[in-house]
N, C-alpha and C positions, 0 to 999 in steps of 0.2 A: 534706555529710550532710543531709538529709531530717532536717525535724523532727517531732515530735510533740506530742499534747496530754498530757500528765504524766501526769492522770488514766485514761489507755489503758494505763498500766505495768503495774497490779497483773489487770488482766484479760488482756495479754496471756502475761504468766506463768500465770495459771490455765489459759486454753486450751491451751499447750503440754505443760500435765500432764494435758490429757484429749483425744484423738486420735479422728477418726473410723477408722473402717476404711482408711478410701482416702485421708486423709492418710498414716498410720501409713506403708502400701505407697509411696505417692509420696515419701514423704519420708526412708525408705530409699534411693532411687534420686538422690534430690537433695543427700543430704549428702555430707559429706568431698569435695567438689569433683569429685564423679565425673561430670558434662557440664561439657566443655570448662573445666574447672578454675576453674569458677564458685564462689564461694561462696552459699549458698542462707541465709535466713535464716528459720525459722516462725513463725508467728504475730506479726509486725511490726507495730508501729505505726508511721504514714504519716498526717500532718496528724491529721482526727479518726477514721482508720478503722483499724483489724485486719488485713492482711491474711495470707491463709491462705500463701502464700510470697513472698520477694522475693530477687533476687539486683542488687545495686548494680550491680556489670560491665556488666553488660546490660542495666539500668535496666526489669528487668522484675518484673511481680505474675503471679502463677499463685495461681489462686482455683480451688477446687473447691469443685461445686452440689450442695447436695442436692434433694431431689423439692420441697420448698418453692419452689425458685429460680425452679421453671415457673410457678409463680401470677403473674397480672397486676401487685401490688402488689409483689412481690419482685423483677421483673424492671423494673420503674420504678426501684425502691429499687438495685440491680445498675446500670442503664443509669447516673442518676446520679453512683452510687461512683467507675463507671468514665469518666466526665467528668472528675469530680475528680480522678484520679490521673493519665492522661491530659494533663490541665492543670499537673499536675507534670514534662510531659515522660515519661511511665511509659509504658511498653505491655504489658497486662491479657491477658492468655492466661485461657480457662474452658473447663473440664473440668465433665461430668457427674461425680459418683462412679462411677458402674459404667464410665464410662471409663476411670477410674485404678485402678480394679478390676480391669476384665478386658479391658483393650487398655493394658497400663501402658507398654509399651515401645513403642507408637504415640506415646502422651502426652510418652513423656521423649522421642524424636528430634522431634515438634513443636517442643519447649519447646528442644532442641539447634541445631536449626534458623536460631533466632532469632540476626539478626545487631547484633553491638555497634557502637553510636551510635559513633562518633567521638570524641576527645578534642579539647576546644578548644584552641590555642596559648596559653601561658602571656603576659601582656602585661606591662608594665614592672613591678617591684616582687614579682614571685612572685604577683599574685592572677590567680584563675582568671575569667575576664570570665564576664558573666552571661548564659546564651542570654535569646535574645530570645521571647517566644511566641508572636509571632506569627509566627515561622518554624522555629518547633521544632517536626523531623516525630514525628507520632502513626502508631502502628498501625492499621490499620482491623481487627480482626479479624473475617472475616465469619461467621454462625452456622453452628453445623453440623445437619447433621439427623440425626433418630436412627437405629440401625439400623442396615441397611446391612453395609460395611464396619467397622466397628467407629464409624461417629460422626461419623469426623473428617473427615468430606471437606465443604469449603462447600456448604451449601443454595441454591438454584440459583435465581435469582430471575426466570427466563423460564421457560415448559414449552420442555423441550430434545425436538425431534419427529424 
């Protein structure tokens, strides 16, 4: 189990009593184990941050942006986060809100998609050995572009001629 910082308790219970739009909708679709009999968790606290979902199984965070998330300083602050959890062995799925809006069933086969790490062998005595980090694989998620198809396709990082 992932720890947390104690003081993250009482705020992430506040945010679970206030819902954006496109949480609300995504996380209809994420409870009661309806992908792949995942448990989903909201509003989670993870070392010192919040995140907006998690599901253990699949050692994944789904974050959803709002229009803020585009500015310079939010997306430093985002890259970071997502180091951070990352460095936990996590891997960081990001939706725009009008993503989860209105491509939601794009969003949950993405997030369905996602395949679960492995489980280590158990070593003498019943404890669980501890990965190592420097060979614990991370996600690369790459960005998407807007638009389009509904978002979700990676943003292309040659001109395709």
């Amino acid at each position: 189990m992932l720890g947390y910082a104690p003081r993250l308790k009482a705020n992430a219970r506040a945010l679970r009593g206030n819902f954006t739009e496109a949480e609300q909708k995504l996380w209809y679709r994420l409870r009661r184990k309806q992908i792949n009999g995942w448990q989903f968790y909201r509003q989670k606290p993870l070392g010192s941050y919040i995140v907006d979902f998690y599901c253990p199984a699949a050692r994944l965070v789904v974050e959803l942006d709002g229009g803020q998330h585009f500015e310079p300083e939010h997306q430093a602050a985002d890259h970071k986060r997502d180091a951070y959890l990352a460095g936990l062995g996590l891997r960081v799925l990001r939706f725009d809100n009008r993503q989860a809006l209105q491509e939601t069933d794009a969003v949950v086969a993405m997030i369905a998609a996602v395949e679960i790490p492995p489980n280590p062998p158990f070593s003498k005595g019943g404890a669980t050995p501890q990965p190592d980090p420097s060979t614990t694989p991370t996600a690369s998620i790459p960005p998407f572009e807007k638009g389009g198809l509904g978002g979700l396709y990676p943003a292309s990082t040659e001109d395709e001629a």
